[in-house]
N, C-alpha and C positions, 0 to 999 in steps of 0.2 A: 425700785432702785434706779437713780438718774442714773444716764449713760452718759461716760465720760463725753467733755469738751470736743477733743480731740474725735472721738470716735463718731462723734455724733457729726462731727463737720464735715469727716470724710462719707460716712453714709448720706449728707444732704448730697456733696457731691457725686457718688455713686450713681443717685436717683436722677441727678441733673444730663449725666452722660448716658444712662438707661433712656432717657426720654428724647435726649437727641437721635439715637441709636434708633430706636421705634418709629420715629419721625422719618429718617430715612427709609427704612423699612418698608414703611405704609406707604408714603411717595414712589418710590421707586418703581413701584408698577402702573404706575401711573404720570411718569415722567411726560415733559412736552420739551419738544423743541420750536423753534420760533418758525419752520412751515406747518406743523401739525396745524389741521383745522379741528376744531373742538364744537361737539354733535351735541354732551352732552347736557343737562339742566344742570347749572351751578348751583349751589347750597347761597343761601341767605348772608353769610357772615362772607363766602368767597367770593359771592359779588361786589358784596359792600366795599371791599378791600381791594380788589380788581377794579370799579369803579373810583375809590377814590385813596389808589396808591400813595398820593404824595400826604394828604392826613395822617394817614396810620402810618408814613413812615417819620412824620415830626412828634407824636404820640409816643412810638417806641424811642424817638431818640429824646425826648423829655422824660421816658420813665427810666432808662439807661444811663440818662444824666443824674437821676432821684439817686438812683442804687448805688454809684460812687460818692455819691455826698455820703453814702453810711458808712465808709469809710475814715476811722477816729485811731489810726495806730502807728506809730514812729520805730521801726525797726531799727536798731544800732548799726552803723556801717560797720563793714568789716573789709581788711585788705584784703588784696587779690590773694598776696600768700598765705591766710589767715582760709583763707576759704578752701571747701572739698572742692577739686577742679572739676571732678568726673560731673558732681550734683549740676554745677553752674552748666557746665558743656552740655548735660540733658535736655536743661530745663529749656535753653535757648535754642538748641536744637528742635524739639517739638514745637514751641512758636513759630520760628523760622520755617518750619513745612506745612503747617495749617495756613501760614500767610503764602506759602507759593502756592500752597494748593487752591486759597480761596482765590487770590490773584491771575491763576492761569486759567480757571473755570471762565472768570468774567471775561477772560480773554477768545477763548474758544465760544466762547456763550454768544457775546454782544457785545466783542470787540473792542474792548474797555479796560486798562488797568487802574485798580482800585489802592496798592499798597505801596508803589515809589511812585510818588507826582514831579519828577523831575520832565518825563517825556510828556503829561499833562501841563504842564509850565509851558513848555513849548508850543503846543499844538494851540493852547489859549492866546498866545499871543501871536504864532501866524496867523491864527480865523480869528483874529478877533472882532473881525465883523462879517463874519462868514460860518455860522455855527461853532465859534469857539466857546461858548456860552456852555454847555455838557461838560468841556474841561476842565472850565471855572468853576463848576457848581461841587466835582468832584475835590478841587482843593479847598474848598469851602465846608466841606463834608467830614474831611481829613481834619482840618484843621480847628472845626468844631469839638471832634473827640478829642485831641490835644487839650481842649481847650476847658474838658470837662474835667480830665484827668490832672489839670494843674489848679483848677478852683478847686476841686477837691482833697488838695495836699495827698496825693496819692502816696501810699507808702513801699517805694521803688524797691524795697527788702523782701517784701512779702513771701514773693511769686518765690526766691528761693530759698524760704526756710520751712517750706513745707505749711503755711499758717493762708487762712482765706485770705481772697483779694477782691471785694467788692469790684474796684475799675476793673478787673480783668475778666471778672464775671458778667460786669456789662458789656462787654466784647464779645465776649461767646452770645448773650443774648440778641446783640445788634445783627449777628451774622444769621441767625434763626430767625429775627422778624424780616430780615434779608431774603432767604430759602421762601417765608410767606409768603411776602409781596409777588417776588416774583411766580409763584406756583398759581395763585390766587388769580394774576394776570392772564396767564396761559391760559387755567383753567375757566377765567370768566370771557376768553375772546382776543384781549387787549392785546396779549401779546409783552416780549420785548424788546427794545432795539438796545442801539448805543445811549440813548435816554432815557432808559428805564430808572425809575425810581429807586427801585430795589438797590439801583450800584453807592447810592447814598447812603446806603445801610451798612452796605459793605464798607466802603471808604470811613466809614465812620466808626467803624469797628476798630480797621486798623492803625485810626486814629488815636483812640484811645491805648491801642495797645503800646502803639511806639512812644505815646506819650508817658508810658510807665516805662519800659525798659531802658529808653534811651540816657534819663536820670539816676537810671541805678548806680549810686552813688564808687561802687568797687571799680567797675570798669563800664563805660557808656555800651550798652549792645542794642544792635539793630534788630528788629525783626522782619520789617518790612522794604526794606531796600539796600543796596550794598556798595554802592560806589563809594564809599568811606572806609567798610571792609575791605573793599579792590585794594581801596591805596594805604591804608594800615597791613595788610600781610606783605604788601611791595615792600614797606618803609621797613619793618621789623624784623623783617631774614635779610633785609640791606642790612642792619644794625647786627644784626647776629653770623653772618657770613665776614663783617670789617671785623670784627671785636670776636670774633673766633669762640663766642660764647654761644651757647644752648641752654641757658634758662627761663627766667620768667618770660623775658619779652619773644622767646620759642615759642613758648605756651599761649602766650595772648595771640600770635600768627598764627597757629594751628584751631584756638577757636573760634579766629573770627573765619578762617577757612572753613571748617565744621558749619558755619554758618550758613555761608554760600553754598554747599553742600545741598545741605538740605533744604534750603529752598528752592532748590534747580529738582530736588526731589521728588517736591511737591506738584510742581509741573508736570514730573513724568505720573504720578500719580492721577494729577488733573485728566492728561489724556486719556488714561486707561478709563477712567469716570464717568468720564462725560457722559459720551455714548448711551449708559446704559440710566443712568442716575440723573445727568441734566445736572440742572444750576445747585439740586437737591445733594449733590455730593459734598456740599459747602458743609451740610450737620455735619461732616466727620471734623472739619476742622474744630467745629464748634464743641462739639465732646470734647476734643483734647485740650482746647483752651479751658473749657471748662471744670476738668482733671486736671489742671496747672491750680485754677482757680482757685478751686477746693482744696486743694492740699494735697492730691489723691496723688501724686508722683513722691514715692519714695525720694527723702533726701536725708544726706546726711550733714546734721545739723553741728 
């Protein structure tokens, strides 16, 4: 007897967030940080990868680019008030902390943020002839995922009707060949600094992802940066404290607040993490994208 559509899509995803899950796991005792000296004989495949970082991360983001092109689905728009508000505020809620989380790692890690390139905008064009080059590469990185997630016609609906999301499954996986590179690097010697490769995985990740949410046709949501959020909750309870109303536009300031939220969450997360898990604390973000992905977060449709 076939197993339903449905069931069977949530069980792929099951096994997707099972294997992120183990992956941290099995890393975990074996975490590095960037003075660890490393004694050990590395394995065959972990040198390969540690020797030649920046391949295998143009590899993973061409096989990441493959995965959204199989993406062939046109979700119907739906108005703000037409929608479950609780289902929407989840879904962008767990985005929004998987990106602070993977964002405050690289920060703590290797001094890099990977998910608002606004203060990378900067720093490239003070150094621009003085190591501003890592900053560039990172909005190059960024903007590559954008860039796959709109050849793709990505279908901005997906993520909240509970239905898979190829682009956003390539997200989750961008951030897992991310956690490699960089484990692979530790573990073969190399190390990482503010130039690791790995941060192009990541950046790339969340490239992809904002480049789906941001379009979502009901109401634009951020995941990975917020100074639009800042100034939309400013504007919205200006509008709703003049006009002495508390509805819809209440509701759209309190989610994009929820937002901010928990991506500052994600950070306190990050710290608690680090320490004990390393750059490796990144697979949790990567499960839950990829429990977005699959459909595996209850929604009501």
């Amino acid at each position: 007897m076939a197993m339903p559509k449905s069931q069977s899509r949530r069980v792929r995803g099951a096994l997707l967030v099972a294997m992120c899950l183990c992956s941290l796991w099995s890393l975990s005792s074996r975490a590095f940080t960037k003075t660890e000296e490393v004694t050990e004989e590395s394995g065959g495949a972990v040198k390969f990868v540690g020797e030649h970082p920046l391949i295998f991360t143009f590899l993973s983001m061409a096989l990441c680019g493959a995965l959204c092109y199989t993406e062939c689905s046109q979700t119907p728009k739906l108005e703000f008030k037409d929608r479950d508000y609780f289902t929407f505020q989840l879904i962008q809620n767990i985005l929004c902390f998987a990106s602070g989380l993977i964002n405050a790692l690289c920060i703590f890690d290797m001094g890099m943020t990977v998910s608002h390139q606004s203060g990378n905008t900067s720093h490239t064009g003070r150094l621009i002839m003085a190591g501003g080059a890592k900053f560039g590469h990172l909005l190059a990185a960024f903007c590559f995922g954008s860039f796959f997630a709109g050849y793709s016609k990505s279908d901005t609906e997906l993520i909240y009707s509970g239905k898979n999301s190829p682009n956003l499954l390539a997200s989750a996986l961008a951030v897992v060949a991310g956690c490699l590179v960089h484990y692979c690097k530790e573990h073969s010697g190399e190390g990482n600094d503010n130039t690791s490769e790995c941060l192009l995985l990541f950046a790339f990740s969340q490239g992809i992802m904002n480049g789906i949410t941001r379009r979502c046709q009901t109401l634009p949501i951020c995941t990975t940066h917020f100074t639009g959020y800042l100034t939309d909750v400013g504007t919205l309870l200006g509008w709703c404290v003049r006009d002495g109303e508390m509805g819809e536009k209440f509701q759209k300031a309190m989610l994009f607040a929820a937002g901010i939220l928990f991506f500052g969450l994600g950070g306190v997360a990050a710290k608690e993490l680090h320490e004990s898990y390393n750059m490796q604390a990144a697979l949790i973000s990567a499960a839950l994208v990829a429990a977005v992905a699959g459909g595996l977060v209850p929604v009501d449709k």
